[in-house]
C-alpha positions in Angstrom: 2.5 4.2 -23.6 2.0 8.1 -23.5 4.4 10.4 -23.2 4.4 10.9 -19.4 6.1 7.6 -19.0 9.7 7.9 -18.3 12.1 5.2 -18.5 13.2 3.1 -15.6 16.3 1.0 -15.0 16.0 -1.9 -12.4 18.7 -4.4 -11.7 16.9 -8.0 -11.5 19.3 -10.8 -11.5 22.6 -9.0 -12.1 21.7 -7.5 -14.7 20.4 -4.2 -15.6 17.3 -4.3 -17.5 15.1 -1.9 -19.2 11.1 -2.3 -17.4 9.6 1.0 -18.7 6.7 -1.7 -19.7 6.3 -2.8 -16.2 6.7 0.1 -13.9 6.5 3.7 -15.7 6.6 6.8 -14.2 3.4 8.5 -14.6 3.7 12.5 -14.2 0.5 13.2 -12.4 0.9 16.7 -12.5 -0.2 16.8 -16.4 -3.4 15.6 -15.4 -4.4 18.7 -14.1 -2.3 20.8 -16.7 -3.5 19.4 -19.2 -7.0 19.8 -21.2 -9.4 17.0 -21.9 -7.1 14.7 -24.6 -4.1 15.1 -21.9 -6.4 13.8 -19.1 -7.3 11.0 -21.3 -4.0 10.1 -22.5 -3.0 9.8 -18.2 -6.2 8.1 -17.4 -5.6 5.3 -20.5 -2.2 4.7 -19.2 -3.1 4.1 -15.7 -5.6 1.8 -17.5 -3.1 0.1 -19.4 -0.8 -0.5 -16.6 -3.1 -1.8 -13.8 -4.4 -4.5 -16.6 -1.1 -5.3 -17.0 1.0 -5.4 -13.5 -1.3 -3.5 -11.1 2.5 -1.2 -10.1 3.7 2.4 -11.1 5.4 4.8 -10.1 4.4 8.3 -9.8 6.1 11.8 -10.0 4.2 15.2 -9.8 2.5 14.3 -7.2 2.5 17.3 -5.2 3.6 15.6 -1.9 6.4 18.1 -0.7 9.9 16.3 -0.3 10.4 17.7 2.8 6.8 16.5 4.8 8.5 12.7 3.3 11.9 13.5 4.3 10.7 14.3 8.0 8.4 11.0 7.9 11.2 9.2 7.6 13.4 10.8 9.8 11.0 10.9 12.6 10.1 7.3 12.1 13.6 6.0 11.8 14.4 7.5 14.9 11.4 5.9 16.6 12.4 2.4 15.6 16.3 2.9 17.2 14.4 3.2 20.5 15.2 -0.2 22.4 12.1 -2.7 22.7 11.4 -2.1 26.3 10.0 1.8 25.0 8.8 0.7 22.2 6.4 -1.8 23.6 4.8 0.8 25.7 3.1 2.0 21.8 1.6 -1.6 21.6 -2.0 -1.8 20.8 -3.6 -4.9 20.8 -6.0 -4.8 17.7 -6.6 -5.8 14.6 -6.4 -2.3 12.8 -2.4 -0.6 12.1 -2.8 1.6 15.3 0.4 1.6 17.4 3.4 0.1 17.7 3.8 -3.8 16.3 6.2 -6.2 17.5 9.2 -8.3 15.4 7.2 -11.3 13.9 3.6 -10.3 15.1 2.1 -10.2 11.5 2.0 -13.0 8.4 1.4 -11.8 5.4 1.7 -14.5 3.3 -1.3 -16.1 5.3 -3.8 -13.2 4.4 -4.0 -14.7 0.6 -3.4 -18.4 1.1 -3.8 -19.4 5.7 -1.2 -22.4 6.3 -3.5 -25.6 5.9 -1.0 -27.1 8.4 -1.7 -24.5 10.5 1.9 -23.1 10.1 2.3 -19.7 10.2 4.5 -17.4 7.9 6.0 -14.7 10.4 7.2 -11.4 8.6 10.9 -10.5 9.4 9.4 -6.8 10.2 8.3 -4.3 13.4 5.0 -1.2 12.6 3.9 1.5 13.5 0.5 2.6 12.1 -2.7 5.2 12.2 -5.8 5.7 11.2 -8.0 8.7 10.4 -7.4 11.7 12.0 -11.0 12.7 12.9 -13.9 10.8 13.6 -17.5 11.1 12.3 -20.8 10.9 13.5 -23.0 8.3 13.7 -20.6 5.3 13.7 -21.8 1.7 13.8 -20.1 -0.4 16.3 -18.4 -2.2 13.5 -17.3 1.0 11.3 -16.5 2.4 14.9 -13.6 0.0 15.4 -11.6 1.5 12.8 -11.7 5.2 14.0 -9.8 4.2 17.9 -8.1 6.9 18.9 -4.8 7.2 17.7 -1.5 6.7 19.8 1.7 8.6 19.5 5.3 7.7 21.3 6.6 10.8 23.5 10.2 10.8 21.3 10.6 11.9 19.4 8.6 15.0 20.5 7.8 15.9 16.7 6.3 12.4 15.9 2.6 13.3 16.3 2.7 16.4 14.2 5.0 14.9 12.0 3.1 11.6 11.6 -0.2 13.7 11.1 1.4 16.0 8.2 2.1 13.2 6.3 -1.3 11.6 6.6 -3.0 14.5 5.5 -1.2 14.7 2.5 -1.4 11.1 1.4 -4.9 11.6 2.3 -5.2 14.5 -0.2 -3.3 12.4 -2.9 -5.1 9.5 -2.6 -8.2 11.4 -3.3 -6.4 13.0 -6.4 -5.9 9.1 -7.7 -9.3 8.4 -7.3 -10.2 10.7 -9.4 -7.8 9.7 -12.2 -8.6 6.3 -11.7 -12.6 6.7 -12.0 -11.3 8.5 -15.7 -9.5 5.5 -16.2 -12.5 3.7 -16.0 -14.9 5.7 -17.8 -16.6 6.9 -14.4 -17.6 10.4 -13.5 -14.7 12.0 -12.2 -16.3 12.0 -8.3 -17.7 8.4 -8.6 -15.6 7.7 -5.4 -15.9 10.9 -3.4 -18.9 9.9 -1.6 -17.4 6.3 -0.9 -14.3 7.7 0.8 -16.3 10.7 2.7 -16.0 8.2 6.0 -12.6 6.1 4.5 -10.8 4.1 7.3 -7.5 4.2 5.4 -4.1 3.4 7.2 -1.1 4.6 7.2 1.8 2.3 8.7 5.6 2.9 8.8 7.5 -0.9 8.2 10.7 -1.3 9.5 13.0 -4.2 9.0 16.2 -4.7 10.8 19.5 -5.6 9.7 19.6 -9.2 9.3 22.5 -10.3 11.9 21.6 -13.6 11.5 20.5 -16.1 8.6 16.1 -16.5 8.7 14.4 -19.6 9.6 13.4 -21.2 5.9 10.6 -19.2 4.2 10.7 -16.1 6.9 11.1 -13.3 4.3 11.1 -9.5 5.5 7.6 -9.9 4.2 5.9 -12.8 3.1 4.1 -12.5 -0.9 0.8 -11.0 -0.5 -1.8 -9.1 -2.3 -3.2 -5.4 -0.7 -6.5 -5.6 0.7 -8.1 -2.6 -0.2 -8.2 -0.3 -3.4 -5.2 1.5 -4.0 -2.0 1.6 -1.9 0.6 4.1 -2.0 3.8 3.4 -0.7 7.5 5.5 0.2 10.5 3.7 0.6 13.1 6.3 0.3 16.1 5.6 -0.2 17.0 2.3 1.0 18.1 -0.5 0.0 16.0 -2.4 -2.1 14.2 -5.6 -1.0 10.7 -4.9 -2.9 9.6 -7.4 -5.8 6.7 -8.2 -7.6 5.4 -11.2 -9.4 4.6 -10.6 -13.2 2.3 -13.1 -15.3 5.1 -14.6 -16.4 5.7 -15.7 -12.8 9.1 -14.0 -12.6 9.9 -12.2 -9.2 10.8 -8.5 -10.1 13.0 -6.0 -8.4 11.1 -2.5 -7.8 13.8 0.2 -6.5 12.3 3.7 -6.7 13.9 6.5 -4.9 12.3 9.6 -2.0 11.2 11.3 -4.5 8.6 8.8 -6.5 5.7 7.1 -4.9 4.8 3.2 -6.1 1.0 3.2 -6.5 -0.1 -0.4 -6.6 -4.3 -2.0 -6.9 -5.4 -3.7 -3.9 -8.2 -6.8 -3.8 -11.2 -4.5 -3.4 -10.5 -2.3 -6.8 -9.5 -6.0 -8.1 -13.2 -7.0 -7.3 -14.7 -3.5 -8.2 -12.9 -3.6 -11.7 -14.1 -7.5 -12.4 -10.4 -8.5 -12.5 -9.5 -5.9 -15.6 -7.3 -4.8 -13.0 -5.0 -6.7 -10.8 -3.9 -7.4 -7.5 -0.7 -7.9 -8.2 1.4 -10.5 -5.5 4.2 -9.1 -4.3 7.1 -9.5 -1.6 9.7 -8.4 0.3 12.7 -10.4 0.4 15.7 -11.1 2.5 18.6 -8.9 1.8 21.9 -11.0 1.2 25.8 -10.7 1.6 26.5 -6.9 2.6 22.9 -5.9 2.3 22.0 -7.9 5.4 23.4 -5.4 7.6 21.5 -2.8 6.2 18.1 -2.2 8.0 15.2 -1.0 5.6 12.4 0.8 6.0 8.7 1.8 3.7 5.9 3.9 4.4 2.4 2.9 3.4 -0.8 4.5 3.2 -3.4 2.1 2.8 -6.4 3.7 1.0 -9.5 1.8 2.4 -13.2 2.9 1.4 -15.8 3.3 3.8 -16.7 0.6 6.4 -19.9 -0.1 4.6 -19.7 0.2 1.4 -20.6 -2.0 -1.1 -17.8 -3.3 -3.4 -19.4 -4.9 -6.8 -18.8 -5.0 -10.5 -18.7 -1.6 -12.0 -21.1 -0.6 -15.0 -17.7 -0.4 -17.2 -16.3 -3.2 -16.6 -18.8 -6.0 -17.2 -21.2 -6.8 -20.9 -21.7 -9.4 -23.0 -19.8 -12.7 -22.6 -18.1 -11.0 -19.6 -20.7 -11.2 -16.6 -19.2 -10.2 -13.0 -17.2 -12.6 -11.4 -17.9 -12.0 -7.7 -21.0 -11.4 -5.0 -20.7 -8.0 -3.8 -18.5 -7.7 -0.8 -18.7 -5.2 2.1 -15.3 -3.2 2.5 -15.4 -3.2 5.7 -15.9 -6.9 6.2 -13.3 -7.9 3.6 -11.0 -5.8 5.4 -11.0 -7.1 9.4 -10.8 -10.6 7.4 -7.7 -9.9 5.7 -6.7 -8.2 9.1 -7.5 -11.3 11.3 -5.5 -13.4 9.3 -2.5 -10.8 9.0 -2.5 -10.8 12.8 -3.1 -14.7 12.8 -6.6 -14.7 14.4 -8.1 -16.3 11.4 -8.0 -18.8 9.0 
């Protein structure tokens, strides 16, 4: 690993454990400060990581603590609101825009739908957004995923707020990209003109405290993989709740704090990468004993390309004896797939 990689102590079972193999901290800020061999030495450990567990988390990142800070603040305050106000922010779409109810999405079913027709309701309420401008020239399908944007009237600071953060994450996901296209021996803007229309989302989950025991495999979010290409999530500081599956099949505990963002690779940079990188499953689980009480809540922003392009093997990651693996996919299409079966529309 290089030398931007920090050490990090999770507790997984009761006991403390030393994972700097499975989630390091990746300083992105010596990316930039650094000449050619330190941008290499970044991009190969992004590499070496998302071949590996598909998570990191990531410091230097240029997202000023006190745009996150108010994110959470504003949202938290937003989901003490009683239903009844609450519901007047519910859209009913596919896409993250608006308010969404307790048990109105099932993860688990976007990867695997219930063959019995069962469905696995998350223990979790939303509120999401998409862009903040529109472009020209939309097709009706592409269109879909620019609706205009609604905001609750309390607290009075939540649109601005809301939009702040989104332009940053927008601005960091871009500077990920980037690294990531190093990381892959691309030119350093091989994205930029596949993200100049994204449709990424950014939604706020909230779970409340858990005054009763769940029905039998309700988690706070059922295991899933991302649908997109990279995902960028804030949890603050919380209580913890967030675990991934390794390749051993062991469930690990991720517990970052406000100031560190987890990075993780959705399905499409899965499929764009030919599996060198993966989509890593991962969960939120029930708190128990003490932690029950304890409501939780993450922020997300979704980085989606746009609507129409076309997601298949990269030049890098195929050759000899290792042909791609998949049909070229449309992003868009993928996408309101995944979404239709997160809302339960689809099989």
């Amino acid at each position: 690993m290089g030398r931007q990689i920090r050490q990090h102590s999770q507790v997984i079972a009761g006991e403390k454990q030393t994972v700097a193999n499975r989630f390091p901290i990746v300083d992105l800020a010596a990316f930039s400060a650094k000449g050619t061999a330190g941008r290499r030495e970044i991009a190969a450990t992004i590499d070496e990581v998302c071949r590996d567990i598909g998570f990191l988390l990531i410091t230097g990142h240029g997202v000023p603590q006190g745009v996150i800070h108010r994110m959470h603040e504003v949202s938290a305050q937003f989901f003490s609101q009683p239903l009844h106000y609450k519901r007047q922010w519910e859209v009913p779409s596919l896409q993250d825009i608006g308010w969404k109810g307790p048990e109105s999405s099932y993860l688990a079913d976007t990867l695997t739908p219930g063959a019995d027709g069962s469905k696995s309701q998350d223990r979790k309420e939303s509120f999401g957004m998409g862009p903040l401008s529109t472009p020209d020239g939309l097709s009706p399908d592409e269109a879909v995923y620019f609706s205009k944007n609604v905001y609750p009237d309390a607290p009075p600071q939540f649109r601005e707020v809301c939009e702040e953060y989104y332009s940053e994450l927008e601005g960091l996901s871009k500077r990920l990209l980037e690294i990531i296209a190093v990381s892959l021996g691309l030119d350093d803007d091989f994205f930029v003109p596949r993200l100049d229309r994204h449709t990424s989302d950014l939604v706020v989950n909230y779970y409340p405290a858990q005054d009763c025991s769940p029905n039998p495999g309700h988690l706070r979010a059922g295991a899933h993989t991302d649908f997109g290409t990279i995902t960028i999530l804030n949890t603050g500081d919380d209580p913890g709740g967030l675990q991934v599956l390794d390749k051993t099949g062991t469930w690990l505990d991720i517990v970052p704090t406000s100031d560190l963002f987890v990075m993780n690779i959705g399905d499409l940079m899965a499929q764009w990468t030919n599996d060198r990188w993966v989509s890593t499953l991962h969960r939120v689980v029930n708190s128990k004993g003490a932690g029950a009480k304890n409501a939780r809540q993450s922020i997300a922003f979704f980085t989606q390309p746009n609507y129409h392009t076309s997601v298949s093997c990269l030049p890098t990651c195929s050759g000899p004896g290792n042909p791609p693996k998949y049909a070229p996919v449309v992003s868009g299409e993928h996408i309101s797939l995944k979404l239709a079966r997160l809302r339960g529309l689809a099989a």
